[in-house]
Steps between C-alpha positions, in 0.01 A plus 500: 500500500703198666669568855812439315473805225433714815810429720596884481170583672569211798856556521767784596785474243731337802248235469484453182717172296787589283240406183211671653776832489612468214152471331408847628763627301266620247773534251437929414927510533458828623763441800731436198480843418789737641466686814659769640502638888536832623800495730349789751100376453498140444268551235490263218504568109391293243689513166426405227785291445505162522702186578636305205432195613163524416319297230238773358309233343416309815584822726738258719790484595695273238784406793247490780715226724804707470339809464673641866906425375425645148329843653664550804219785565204240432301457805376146587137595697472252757254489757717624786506813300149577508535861680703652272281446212419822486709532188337282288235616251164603638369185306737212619329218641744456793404882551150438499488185715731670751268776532152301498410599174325288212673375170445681218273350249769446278726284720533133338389331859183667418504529071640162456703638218875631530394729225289719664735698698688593193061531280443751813768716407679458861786369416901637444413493140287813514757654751855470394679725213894301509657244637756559763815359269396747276574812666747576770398539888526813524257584276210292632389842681353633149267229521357582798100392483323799589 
């Protein structure tokens, strides 16, 4: 493998280009899946609910510039953020690289193919059940991932 493809093994994610962080966006869209926070705890939920923005045949975001005024809730990950990451899924790549661990084998950095996060079955598409302008708020607690 070139010293480019490896950046995220040389770098910290402060280091790290605006094009070498976006590329370790492995595309899963799981952050666009609704969470919810336990007011006392701080725990997170994952819902199954999720944003309606998304594109479910590319599993992107189809408004990804203006993503942040259209979903006031959207979070733009940035790597100033880096220690509250604990939120995102077990399998995100900023996760992962924030917390020394490897790619998985299905990330496109190391697949070459944008299609195998979605092939692998790690995607939002095996996760969600409706999207959030389908439903009202308050109901987003029934779809609580267990």
């Amino acid at each position: 493998m070139a010293a480019q493809e490896v950046f995220w093994r040389s770098k910290s994610l402060q280091e790290m280009s605006q094009n070498e962080w976006e590329s370790l966006c492995d595309g899963c869209a799981l952050c666009c899946l609704h969470k919810l926070e336990d007011e006392d705890t701080k725990e997170v939920f994952y819902t199954s609910v999720v944003c309606h923005l998304l594109d479910f045949e590319t599993c992107r975001c189809t408004k990804y510039e203006e993503r942040c005024s259209l979903v006031p809730d959207c979070v733009k990950l940035t790597p100033k953020d880096v220690d509250a990451f604990h939120w995102l899924p077990p399998t995100c790549s900023y996760r992962l690289i924030h917390e020394g661990k490897e790619l998985p084998e299905w990330h496109p950095l190391l697949s070459g193919d944008q299609e195998t996060v979605i092939a692998s079955g790690a995607s939002v598409l095996s996760w969600y059940d409706v999207k959030d302008n389908e439903i009202d708020e308050e109901a987003f607690v029934d779809y609580i991932i267990e």
